[in-house]
N, C-alpha and C positions, 0 to 999 in steps of 0.2 A: 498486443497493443492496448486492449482494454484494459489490464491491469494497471499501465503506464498511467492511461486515463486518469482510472481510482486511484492512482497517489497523487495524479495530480492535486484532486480534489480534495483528498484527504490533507495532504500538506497545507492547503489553502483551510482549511479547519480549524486545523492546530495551531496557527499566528493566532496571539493574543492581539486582534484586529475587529474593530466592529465588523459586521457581515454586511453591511455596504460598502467594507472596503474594498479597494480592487487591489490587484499586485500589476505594479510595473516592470515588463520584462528587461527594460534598458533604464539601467539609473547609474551616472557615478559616483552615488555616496557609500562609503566604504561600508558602511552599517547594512546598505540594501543588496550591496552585494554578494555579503556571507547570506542571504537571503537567498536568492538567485542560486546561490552556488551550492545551498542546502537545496532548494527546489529539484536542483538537476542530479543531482544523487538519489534524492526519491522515485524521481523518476527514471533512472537510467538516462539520462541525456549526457551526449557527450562533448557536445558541441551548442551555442544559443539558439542554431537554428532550428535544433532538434524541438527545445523546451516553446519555440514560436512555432512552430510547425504544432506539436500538442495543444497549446489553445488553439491553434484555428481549428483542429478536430474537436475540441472540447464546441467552439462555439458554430460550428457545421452540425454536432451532436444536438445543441438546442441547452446545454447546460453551461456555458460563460457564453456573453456580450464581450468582443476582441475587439479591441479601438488598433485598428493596423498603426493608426498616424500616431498614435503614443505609447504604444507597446502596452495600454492596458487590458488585464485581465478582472472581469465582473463577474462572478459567478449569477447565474438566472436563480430561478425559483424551480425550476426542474434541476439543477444541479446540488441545489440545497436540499431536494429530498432525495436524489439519489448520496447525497453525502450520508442524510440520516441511514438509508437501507445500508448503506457501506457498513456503516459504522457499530451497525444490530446483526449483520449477518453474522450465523454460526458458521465455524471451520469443517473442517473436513473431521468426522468427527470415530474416523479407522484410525485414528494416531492415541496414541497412548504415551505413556513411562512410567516404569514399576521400577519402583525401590526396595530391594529386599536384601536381607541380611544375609551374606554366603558362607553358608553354615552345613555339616553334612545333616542337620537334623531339617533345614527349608531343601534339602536336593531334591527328593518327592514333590513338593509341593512345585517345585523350580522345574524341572523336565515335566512332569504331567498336565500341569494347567499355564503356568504362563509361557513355557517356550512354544509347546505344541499349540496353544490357539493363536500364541501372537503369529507363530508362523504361517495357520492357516491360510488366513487372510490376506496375504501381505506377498508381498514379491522376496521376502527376506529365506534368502538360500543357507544354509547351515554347512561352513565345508569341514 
């Protein structure tokens, strides 16, 4: 659920939108729509109640101000710095991908050090 959270937020980022804007979850203009309907993709929402249900935990969280009676979403000033930390954290950083030329003169170099340490590591079963 926390991840849903963080795209909330993130998506809320990425609108070229001042940062006092809010997003309104219920609008009929066809333009704020594909808005809405990009929002619930990022988030996995499947349904609006889904996407209204996630701001009220956003703003239960302390990071959006939810106006129930107008479907707006505000992000706070703790939501704005948890956007920045989103936004700087490093990945998971046991992934990799090696590009190498398949050649029988790289096959040494290809079974001794990349296959056997990538495997080390890794859940990756060789059958």
């Amino acid at each position: 659920m926390q991840a849903r959270l963080d795209r909330f937020l993130l998506y809320r980022d990425s609108l070229d939108v001042p940062i006092n804007a809010s997003i309104r979850l219920r609008n009929p203009d066809p333009l704020h729509i594909s808005r809405l309907q990009t929002l619930a993709a990022w988030t996995e929402c499947i349904e609006d109640a889904e996407t209204h249900w996630l701001a009220v935990l956003l703003s239960d969280e302390g990071f959006a101000k939810f106006d129930n009676t107008n479907y707006m979403v505000t992000i706070s000033a703790a939501g704005w710095r948890l956007i920045e930390s989103l936004k700087h954290r490093i990945g998971p950083t046991s992934q990799g991908f090696v590009a190498t030329w398949f050649h029988p003169s790289t096959e040494d170099a290809y079974l001794d050090g990349i296959a056997r340490r990538g495997t080390e590591h890794s859940c990756f079963l060789d059958m």
